[in-house]
Wavefront OBJ file of the C-alpha trace (Angstrom):
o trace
v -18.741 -5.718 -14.776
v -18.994 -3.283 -17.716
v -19.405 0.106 -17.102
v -17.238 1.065 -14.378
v -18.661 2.348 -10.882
v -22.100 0.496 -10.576
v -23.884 -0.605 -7.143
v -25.743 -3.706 -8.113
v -28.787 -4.745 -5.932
v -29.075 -1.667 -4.546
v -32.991 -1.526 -3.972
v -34.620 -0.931 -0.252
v -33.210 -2.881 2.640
v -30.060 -4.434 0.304
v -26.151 -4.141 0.333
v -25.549 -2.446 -3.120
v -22.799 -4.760 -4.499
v -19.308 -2.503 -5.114
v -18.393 -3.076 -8.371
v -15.568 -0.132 -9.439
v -12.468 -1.973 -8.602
v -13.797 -5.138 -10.232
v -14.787 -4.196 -13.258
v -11.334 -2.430 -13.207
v -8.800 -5.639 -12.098
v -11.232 -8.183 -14.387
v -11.064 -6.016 -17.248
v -7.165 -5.474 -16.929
v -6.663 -9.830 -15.937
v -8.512 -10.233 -19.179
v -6.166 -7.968 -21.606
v -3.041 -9.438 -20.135
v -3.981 -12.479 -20.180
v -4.753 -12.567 -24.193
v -2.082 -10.478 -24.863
v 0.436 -13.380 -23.177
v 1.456 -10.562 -20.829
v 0.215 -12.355 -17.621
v 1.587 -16.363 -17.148
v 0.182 -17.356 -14.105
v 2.725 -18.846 -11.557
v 1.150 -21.895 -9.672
v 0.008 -20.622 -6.937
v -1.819 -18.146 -8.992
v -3.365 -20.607 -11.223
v -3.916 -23.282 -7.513
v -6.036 -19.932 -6.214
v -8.166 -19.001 -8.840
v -8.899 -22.903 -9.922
v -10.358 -22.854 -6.006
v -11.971 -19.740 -6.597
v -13.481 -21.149 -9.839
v -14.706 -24.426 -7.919
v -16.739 -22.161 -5.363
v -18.285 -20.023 -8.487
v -19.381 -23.000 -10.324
v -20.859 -25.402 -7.161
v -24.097 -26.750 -7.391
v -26.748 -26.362 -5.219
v -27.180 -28.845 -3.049
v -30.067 -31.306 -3.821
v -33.004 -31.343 -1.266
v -35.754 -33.850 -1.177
v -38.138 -31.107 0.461
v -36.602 -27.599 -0.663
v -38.096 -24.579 0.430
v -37.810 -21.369 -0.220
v -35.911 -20.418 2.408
v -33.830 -23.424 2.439
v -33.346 -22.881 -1.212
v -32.551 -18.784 -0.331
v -30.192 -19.708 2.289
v -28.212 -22.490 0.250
v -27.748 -19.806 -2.624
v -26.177 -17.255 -0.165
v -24.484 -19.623 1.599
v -22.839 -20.594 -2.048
v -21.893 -16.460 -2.468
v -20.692 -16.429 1.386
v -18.147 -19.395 0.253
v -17.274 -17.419 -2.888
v -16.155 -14.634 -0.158
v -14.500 -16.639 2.232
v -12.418 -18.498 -0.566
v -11.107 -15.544 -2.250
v -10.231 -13.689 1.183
v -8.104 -16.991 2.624
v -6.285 -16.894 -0.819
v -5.978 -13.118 -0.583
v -4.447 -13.126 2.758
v -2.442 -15.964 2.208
v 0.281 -13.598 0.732
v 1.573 -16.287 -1.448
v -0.264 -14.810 -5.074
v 1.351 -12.449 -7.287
v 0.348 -9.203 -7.095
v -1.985 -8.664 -10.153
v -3.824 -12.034 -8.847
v -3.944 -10.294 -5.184
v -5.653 -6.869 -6.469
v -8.528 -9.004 -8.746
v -9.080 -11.463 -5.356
v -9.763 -8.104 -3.426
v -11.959 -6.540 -5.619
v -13.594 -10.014 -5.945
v -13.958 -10.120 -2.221
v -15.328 -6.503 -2.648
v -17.870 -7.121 -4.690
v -18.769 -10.190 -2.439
v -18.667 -8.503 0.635
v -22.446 -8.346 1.545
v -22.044 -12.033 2.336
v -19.297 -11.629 4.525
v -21.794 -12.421 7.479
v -24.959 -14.218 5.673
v -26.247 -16.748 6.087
v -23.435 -17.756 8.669
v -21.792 -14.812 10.582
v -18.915 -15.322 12.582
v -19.864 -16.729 16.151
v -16.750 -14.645 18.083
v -17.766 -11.238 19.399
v -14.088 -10.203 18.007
v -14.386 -11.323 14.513
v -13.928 -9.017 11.387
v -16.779 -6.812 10.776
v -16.754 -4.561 7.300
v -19.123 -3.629 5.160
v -22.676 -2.238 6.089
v -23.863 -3.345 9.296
v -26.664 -5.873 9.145
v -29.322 -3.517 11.742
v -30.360 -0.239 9.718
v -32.845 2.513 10.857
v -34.859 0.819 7.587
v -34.578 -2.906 9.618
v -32.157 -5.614 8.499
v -30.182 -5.164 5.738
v -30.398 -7.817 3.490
v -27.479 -9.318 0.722
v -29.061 -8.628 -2.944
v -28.284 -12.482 -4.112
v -29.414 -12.078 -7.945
v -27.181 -8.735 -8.220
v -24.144 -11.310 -6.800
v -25.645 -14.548 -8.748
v -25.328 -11.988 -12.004
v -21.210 -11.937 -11.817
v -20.841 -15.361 -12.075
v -20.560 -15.955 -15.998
v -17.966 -13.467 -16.285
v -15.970 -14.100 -12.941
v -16.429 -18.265 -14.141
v -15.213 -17.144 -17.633
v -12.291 -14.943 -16.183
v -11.080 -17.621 -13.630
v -11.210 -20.554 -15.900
v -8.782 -18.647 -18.166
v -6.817 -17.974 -14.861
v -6.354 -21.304 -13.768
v -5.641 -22.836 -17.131
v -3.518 -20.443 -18.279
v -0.068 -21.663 -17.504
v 0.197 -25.442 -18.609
v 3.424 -27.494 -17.213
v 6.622 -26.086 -18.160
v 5.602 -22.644 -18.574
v 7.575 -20.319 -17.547
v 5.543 -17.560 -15.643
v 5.646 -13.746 -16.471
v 3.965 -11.463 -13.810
v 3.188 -7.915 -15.380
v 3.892 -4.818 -13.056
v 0.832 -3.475 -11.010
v 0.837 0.337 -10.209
v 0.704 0.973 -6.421
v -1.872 2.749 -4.856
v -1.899 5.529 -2.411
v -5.293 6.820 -0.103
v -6.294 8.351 3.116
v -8.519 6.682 5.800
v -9.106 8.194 9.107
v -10.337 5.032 11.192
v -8.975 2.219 13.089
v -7.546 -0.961 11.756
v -7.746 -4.164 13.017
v -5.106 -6.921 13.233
v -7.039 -10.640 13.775
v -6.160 -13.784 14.967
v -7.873 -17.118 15.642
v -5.991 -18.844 18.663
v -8.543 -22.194 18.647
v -11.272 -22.797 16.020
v -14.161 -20.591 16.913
v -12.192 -18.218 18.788
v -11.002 -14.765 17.219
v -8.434 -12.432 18.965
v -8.712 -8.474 17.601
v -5.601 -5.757 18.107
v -5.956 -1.831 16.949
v -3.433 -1.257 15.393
v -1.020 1.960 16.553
v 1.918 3.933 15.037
v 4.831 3.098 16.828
v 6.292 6.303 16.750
v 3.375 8.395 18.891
v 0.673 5.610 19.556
v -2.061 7.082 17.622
v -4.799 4.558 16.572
v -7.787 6.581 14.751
v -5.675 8.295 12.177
v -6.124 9.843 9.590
v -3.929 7.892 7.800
v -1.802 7.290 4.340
v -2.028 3.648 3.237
v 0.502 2.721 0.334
v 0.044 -0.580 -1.029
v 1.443 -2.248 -4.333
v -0.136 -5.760 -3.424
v 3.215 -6.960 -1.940
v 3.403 -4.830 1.282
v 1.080 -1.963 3.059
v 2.508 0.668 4.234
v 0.727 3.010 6.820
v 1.756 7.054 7.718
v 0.296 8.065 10.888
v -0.120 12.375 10.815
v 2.835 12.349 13.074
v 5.003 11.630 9.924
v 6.259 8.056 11.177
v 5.696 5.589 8.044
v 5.605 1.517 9.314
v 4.730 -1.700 7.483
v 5.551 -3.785 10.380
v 1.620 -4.225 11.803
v 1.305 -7.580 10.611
v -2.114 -6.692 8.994
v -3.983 -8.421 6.554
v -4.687 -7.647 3.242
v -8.545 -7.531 3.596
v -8.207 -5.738 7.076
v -6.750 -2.697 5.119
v -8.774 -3.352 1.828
v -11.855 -3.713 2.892
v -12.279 -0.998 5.000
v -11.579 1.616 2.333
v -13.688 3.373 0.261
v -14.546 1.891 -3.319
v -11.208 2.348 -5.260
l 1 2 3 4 5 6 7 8 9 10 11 12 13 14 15 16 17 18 19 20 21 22 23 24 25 26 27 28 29 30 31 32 33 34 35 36 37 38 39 40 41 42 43 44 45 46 47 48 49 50 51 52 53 54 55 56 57 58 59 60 61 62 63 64 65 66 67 68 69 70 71 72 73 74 75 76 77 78 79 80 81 82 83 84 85 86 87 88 89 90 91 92 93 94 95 96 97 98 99 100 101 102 103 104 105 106 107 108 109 110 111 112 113 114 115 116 117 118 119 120 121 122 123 124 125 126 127 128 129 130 131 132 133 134 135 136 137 138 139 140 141 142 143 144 145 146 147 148 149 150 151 152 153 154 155 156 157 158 159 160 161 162 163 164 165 166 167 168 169 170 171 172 173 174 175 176 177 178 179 180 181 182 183 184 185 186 187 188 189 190 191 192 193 194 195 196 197 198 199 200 201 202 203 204 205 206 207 208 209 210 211 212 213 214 215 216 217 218 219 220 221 222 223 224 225 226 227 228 229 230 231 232 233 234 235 236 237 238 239 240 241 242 243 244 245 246 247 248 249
């Protein structure tokens, strides 16, 4: 997380691992935070001491390991990582320097957003690159995500210890962020447990659904401007269902 752009893993058949807006959002957590600039408020401090428990889990202890048992427990470990940080991301109860480092954690994690356990629902969530390639089956480059741990562990423990009692929190500014995407979102729901509900999301003003459109977000609200010129940030979406379908940023 040290040189800015990189695409870890990125050999044949793997998910290069997209780095940029991490090494960005850990570099900028770890100034303010030294500089006494960032005082984590509780729930920041709650999400990234869950974050940290997921980065620093053991792998489970099998009488008769295997090497795939032992491959699919170590993904399943990064698939956890991913799944942690997004339910804290979405959550929208963070501050927003803690939301922009979750998403660019969940970024960098997002080759594991299906392995080794996709989602069983036909309408769940699908981002990244998909897992069928002219090459065959893409597959998650586990050392490249294994090699992020001592710094994200390093990072997060400061995070989560970083306000004791009494403090009283200071939350540093974060500059918004303005791109275009010309694609659908999606808004998702899960009625029952194993059951996912999807929506594409249209402008209200002319019903348009594919775009191309502005998204303005300063990790408190999203903002979307269809081409007709209507702006909204009533479409209920998700942080990650914006975030992660954009480009590197």
């Amino acid at each position: 997380m040290s040189s800015g752009h990189q695409t870890h893993g990125a050999g044949s058949g793997q998910q290069p691992l997209q780095t940029r807006a991490l090494t960005r959002e850990a570099g900028r957590a770890r100034q303010l935070l030294a500089a006494g600039e960032w005082r984590p408020a509780a729930t920041d401090s709650e999400a990234a001491a869950r974050v940290l428990a997921r980065l620093t889990a053991p792998l489970p202890t099998r009488r008769a390991a295997t090497t795939r048992t032992l491959a699919t427990d170590r993904d399943r470990r990064l698939q956890r990582i991913l799944r942690t940080t997004l339910h804290h991301l979405d959550a929208g109860t963070v501050s927003p320097p803690a939301a922009a480092l979750l998403a660019a954690v969940a970024r960098a994690f997002l080759p594991w957003h299906t392995t080794p356990n996709p989602p069983g629902a036909a309408a769940a969530p699908r981002y990244g690159t998909p897992v069928g390639t002219a090459d065959g089956p893409a597959v998650p480059p586990t050392e490249a995500g294994e090699a992020l741990f001592p710094d994200l562990i390093a990072l997060f423990t400061a995070l989560a210890s970083a306000s004791p009692p009494a403090t009283v929190p200071l939350t540093p500014p974060v500059e918004p962020w303005q791109v275009q995407y010309a694609g659908r979102f999606r808004r998702y729901s899960r009625p029952a447990f194993g059951v996912w509900k999807a929506e594409t999301i249209g402008c209200p003003a002319c019903g348009g659904k594919a775009g191309p459109w502005t998204v303005t977000c300063d990790w408190r609200l999203i903002s979307l401007g269809c081409k007709c010129g209507a702006v909204t940030h009533k479409h209920g979406l998700a942080f990650s269902e914006v975030w992660l379908l954009l480009p590197d940023l």
